[in-house]
N, C-alpha and C positions, 0 to 999 in steps of 0.2 A: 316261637310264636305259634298261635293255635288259633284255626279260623271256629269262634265259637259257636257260629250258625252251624256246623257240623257236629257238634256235639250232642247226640241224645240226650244226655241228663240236662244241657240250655233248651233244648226242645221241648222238653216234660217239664220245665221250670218255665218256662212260656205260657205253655198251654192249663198247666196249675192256675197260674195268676189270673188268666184269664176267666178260670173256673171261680176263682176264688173274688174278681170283681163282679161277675152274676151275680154271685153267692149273697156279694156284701149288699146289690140294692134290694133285697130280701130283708134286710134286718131292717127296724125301727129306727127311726132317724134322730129319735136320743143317742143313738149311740156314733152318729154318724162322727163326732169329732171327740171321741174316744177310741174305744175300740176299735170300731171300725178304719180309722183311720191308722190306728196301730197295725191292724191286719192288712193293709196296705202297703204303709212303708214295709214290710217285714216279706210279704210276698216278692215283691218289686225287687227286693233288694238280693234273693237269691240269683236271677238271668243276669241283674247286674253287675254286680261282683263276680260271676262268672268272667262276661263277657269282658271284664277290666282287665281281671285279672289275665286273661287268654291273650292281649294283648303288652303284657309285661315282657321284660326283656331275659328271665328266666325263669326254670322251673320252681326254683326257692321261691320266687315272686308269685306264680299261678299258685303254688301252694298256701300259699297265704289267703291268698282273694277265695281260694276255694274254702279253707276255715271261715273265712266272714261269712260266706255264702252258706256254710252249713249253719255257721252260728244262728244267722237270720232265719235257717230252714227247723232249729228248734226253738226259736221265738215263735215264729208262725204256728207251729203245735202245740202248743201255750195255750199262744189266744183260740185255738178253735177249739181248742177241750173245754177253754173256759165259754167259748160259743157253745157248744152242748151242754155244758152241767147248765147252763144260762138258761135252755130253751129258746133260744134266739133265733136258731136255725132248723130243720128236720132231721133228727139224729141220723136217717138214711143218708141226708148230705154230707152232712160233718163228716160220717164215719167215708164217705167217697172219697171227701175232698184228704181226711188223712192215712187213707191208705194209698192217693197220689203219691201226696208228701211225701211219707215212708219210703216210696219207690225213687223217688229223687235224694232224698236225704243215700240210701245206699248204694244210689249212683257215684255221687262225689264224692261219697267217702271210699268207695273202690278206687274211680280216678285219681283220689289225692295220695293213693295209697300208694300205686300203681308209677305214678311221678316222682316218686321220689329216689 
């Protein structure tokens, strides 16, 4: 078991999301229960799946929850490329918020790499 509040890459997937709900009351509230809410779940769900998985009862197990976790971290690079091509957001952002990303995405893929 792994206390997941110690983990930098659950640190930088916190602090993402949290970037990334700014981000969303920026956009146009047509999109509010579309995309945006896509970009939501999908943020959300990388600290999550961490934090589940870090509480599983082996490595095989974390490594799992850490695959959902990256899965959702290239869903989430989806939607905000498709937030820039959109104009929805200031491409100065977009391009901040996925060069976080990138930096978590090659966190957990080190880590998962690393666990095994």
């Amino acid at each position: 078991m792994h206390n997941f509040e110690k983990l930098l890459f659950w640190q930088k997937s916190i602090v993402l999301a949290k970037s990334v709900y700014l981000a969303c009351q920026k956009i146009s509230n047509d999109e509010k229960f579309g995309l945006i809410s896509q970009i939501k779940r999908s943020v959300v769900s990388i600290p999550s799946n961490i934090a589940e998985g870090s509480g599983r009862n082996s490595n095989k197990e974390f490594n799992h929850f850490l695959a959902i976790a990256l899965g959702s971290a290239f869903e989430l690079q989806t939607q905000l490329i498709l937030v820039r091509e959109l104009n929805l957001l200031p491409q100065e952002k977009v391009s901040i918020l996925l060069n976080d990303l990138s930096e978590v995405q090659r966190m957990i893929y080190s880590f998962k790499n690393n666990l095994k």
